[in-house]
C-alpha positions in Angstrom: -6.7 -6.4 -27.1 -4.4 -3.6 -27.8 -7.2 -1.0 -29.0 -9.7 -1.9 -25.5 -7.1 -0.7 -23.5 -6.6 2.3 -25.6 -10.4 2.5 -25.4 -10.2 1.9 -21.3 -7.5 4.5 -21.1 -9.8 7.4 -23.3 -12.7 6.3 -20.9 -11.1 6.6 -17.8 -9.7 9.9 -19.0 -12.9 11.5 -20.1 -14.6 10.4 -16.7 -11.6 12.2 -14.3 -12.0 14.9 -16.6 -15.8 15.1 -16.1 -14.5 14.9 -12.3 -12.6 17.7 -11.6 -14.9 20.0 -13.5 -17.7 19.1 -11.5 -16.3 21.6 -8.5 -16.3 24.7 -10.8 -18.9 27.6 -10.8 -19.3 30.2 -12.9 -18.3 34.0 -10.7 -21.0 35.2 -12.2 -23.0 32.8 -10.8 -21.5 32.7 -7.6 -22.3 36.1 -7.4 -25.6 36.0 -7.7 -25.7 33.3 -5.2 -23.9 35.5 -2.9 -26.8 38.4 -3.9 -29.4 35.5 -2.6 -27.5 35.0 1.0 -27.4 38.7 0.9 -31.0 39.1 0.8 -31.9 36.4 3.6 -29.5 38.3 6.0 -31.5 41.5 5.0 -35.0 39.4 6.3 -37.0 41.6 3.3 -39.4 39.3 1.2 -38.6 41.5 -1.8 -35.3 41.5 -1.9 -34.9 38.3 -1.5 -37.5 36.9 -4.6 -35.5 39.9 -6.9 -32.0 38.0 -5.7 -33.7 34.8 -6.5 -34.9 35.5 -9.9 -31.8 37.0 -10.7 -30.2 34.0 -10.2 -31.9 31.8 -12.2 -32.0 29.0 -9.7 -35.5 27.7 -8.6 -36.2 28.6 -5.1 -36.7 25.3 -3.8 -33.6 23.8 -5.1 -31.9 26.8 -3.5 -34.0 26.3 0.1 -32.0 22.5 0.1 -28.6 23.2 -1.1 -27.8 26.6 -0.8 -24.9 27.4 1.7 -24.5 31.1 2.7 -21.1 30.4 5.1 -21.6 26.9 5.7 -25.2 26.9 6.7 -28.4 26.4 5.1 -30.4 29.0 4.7 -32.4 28.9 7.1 -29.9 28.7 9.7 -28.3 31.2 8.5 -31.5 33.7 8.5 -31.6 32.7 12.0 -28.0 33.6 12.6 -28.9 37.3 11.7 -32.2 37.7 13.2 -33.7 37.4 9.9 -37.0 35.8 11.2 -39.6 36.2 8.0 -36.9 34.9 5.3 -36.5 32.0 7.8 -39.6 30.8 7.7 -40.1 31.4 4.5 -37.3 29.7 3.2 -38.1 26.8 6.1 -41.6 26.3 3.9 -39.9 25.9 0.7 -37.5 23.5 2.2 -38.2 19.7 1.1 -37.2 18.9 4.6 -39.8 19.1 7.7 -40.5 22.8 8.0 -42.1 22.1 11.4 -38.8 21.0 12.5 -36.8 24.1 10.9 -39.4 26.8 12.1 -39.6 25.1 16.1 -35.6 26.3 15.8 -36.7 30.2 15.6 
């Protein structure tokens, strides 16, 4: 009895652990995220596929759940005029580009 609650305890430990780690990023990361939100405000194609690579995030993955200051991207190219990084980024979106490209 005694050692599966020593074995609970370690457990339970490892999985809070595993928890509060999960919020961390790498600055060096985050930088190159902040490179990619850089490059939609500029609305150049070519900046923004260099930022992309760069960053060593797929471009579909960053289309759904990027947030360059609280919005998605496309929103956010939207916010700055940035009108061919919008729609490009609203048709690598899993979501209904339709919908996200009727917003421009």
């Amino acid at each position: 009895m005694k050692k599966l609650i020593i074995s609970t305890i370690i457990t339970t430990g490892i999985i809070l652990a595993g928890n509060a780690q999960a919020g961390f990023i790498d600055p060096v990361k985050e930088q190159k995220l902040v490179k990619v939100c850089e490059a939609i405000k500029s609305d150049s194609l070519i900046s923004l596929h260099v930022a992309v690579k760069d960053s060593g995030v797929g471009l579909t993955q960053l289309a759904n759940g990027l947030k360059c200051n609280g919005s998605d991207p496309v929103s956010f190219a939207m916010q700055y005029d940035a009108a061919s990084t919008a729609k490009f980024m609203a048709k690598k979106s899993r979501k209904n580009h339709q919908e996200l490209l009727a917003k421009l």
